[in-house]
N, C-alpha and C positions, 0 to 999 in steps of 0.2 A: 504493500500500500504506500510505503514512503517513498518508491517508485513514481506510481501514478498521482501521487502528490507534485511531486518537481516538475512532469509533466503539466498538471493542469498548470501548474502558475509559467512556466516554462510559453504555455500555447498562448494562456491571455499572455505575457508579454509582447513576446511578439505579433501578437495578431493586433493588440493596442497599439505599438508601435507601427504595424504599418497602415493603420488608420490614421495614428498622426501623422503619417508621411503624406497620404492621402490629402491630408486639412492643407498640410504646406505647398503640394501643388497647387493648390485651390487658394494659394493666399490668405484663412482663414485666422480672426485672431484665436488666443488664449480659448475661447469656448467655444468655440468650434474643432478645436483642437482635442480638447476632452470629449467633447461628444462624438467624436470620431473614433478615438479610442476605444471608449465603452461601449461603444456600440459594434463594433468588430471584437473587440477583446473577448465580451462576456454572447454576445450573439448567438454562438453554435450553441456554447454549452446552456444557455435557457432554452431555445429550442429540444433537446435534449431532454433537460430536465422537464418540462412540459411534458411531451410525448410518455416518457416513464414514469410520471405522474408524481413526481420528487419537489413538492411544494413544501414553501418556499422553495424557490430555485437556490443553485447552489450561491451565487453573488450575496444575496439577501440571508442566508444562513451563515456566509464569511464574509462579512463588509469588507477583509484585507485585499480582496479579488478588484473590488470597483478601488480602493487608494491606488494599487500597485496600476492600475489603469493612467488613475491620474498622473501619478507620478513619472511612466511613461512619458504620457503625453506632455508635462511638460518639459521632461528631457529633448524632448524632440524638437519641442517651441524654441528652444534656446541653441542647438545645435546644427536642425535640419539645414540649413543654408554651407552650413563647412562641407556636407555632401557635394558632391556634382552630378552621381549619377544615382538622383534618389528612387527614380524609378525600377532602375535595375537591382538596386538593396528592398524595396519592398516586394517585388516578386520573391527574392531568394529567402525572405525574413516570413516571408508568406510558405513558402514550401517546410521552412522550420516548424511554422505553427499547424501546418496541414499535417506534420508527419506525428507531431505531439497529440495532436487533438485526437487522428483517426485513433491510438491505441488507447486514448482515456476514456475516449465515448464510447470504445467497445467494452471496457473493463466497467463501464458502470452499467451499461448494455445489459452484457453478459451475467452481471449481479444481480441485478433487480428481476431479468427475468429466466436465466439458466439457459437462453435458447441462442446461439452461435448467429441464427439469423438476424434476431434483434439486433446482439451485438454488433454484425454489420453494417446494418441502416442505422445504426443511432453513431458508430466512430463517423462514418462517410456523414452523415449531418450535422455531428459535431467539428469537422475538419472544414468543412464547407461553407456553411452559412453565414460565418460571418464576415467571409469576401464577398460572399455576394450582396450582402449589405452595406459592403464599403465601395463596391465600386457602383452599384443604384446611387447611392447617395451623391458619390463623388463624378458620376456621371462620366464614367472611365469603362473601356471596353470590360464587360462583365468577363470573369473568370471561365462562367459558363459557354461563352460561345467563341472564345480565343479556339485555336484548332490543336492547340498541344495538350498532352496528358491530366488533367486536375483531377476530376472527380474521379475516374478511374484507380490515381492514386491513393486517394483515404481508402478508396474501398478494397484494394490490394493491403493495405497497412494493417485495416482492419480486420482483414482474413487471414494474417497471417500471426498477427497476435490470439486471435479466435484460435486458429489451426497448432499452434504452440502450447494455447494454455489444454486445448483436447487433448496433446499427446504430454501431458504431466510434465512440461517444464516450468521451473522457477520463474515467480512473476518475474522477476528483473531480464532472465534470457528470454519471454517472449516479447515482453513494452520493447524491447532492444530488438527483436525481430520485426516487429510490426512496426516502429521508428524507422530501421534502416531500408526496409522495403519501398516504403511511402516515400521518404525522402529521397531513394535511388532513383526510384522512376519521377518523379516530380522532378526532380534536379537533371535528369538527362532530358525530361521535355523541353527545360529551359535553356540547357546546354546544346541541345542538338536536335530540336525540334521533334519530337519522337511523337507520333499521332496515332489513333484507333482508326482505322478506315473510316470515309465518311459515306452516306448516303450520295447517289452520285447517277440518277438512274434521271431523272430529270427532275428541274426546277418545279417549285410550287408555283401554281398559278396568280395572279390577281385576284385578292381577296373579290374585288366588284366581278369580275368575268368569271368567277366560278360561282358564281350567285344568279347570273344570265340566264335565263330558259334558254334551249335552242330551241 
């Protein structure tokens, strides 16, 4: 468990952190900065905690979750500009938090309900959502329709800490298996553009012209 502890704070870090990066392309001041933050950081894991019905969500049961946010964020307010290439640290700071998240949402997954499946829809939702919420906000190409690896990777992370803890390995070597899988393949998306075939059979029509009688 003190494992999956480092992790969760580990995931909000960085995923606060690259919402504040998010604020700083966007010019935004000090509060917009935080709400940037909190709102990526703690994001996935309410959604999560929703879903598995773990009320209070976990932020509001550890208030330390929303300061460690703040506190981010104002790291960021005071430093983002020494960056040059802040875009390209928030993708990579993003694959951090994606590789953290998929094995923490699976281990709480996996706890509340004993079923391997859960535990994968709840890492891959915990690992995800709350980019997808930083880049709606910040009005930045969504994660979800870039053409490289994301979602595919939580859900690898999370299959493979799921597949680890079935075959009776020590929390620490599966959260390590399910870490480095998620972040291998997320990091060589980024590296080397690595894609899942796409749909490719023809274009969708015109929402108005497929609405047309003939």
């Amino acid at each position: 468990m003190n494992v999956l502890i480092v992790l969760n704070y580990a995931g909000v870090v960085v995923f606060a952190a690259t919402g504040a990066l998010a604020a700083s392309r966007k010019q935004l001041d000090l509060i917009g900065f935080l709400f940037f933050a909190a709102i990526t950081g703690v994001g996935g894991g309410t959604l999560r905690d929703l879903i598995l019905g773990q009320v209070p969500v976990f932020w509001v049961r550890e208030p330390a979750y929303i300061v460690v946010c703040v506190v981010t964020a104002i790291v960021v307010f005071f430093t983002a500009h020494l960056i040059e290439w802040r875009y390209r640290l928030l993708i990579w700071l993003d694959a951090v938090g994606l590789a953290a998240y998929s094995v923490m949402g699976a281990a709480l997954g996996l706890a509340a309900s004993g079923s391997p499946t859960i535990a994968m829809v709840t890492g891959t939702l915990t690992a995800t959502c709350g980019g997808v919420l930083r880049d709606l906000l910040a009005e930045e190409p969504s994660v979800l329709l870039r053409p490289e690896i994301y979602i595919s990777a939580a859900l690898a992370g999370a299959g493979a800490f799921t597949a680890a803890e079935a075959a009776g390995l020590p929390s620490y070597a599966s959260s390590a298996a399910g870490f480095a899988v998620a972040l291998a393949l997320r990091g060589g998306a980024i590296q080397y553009g690595w894609t899942i075939p796409r749909y490719r059979s023809r274009p969708g029509r015109n929402a108005d012209d497929a609405l047309k009688k003939r």
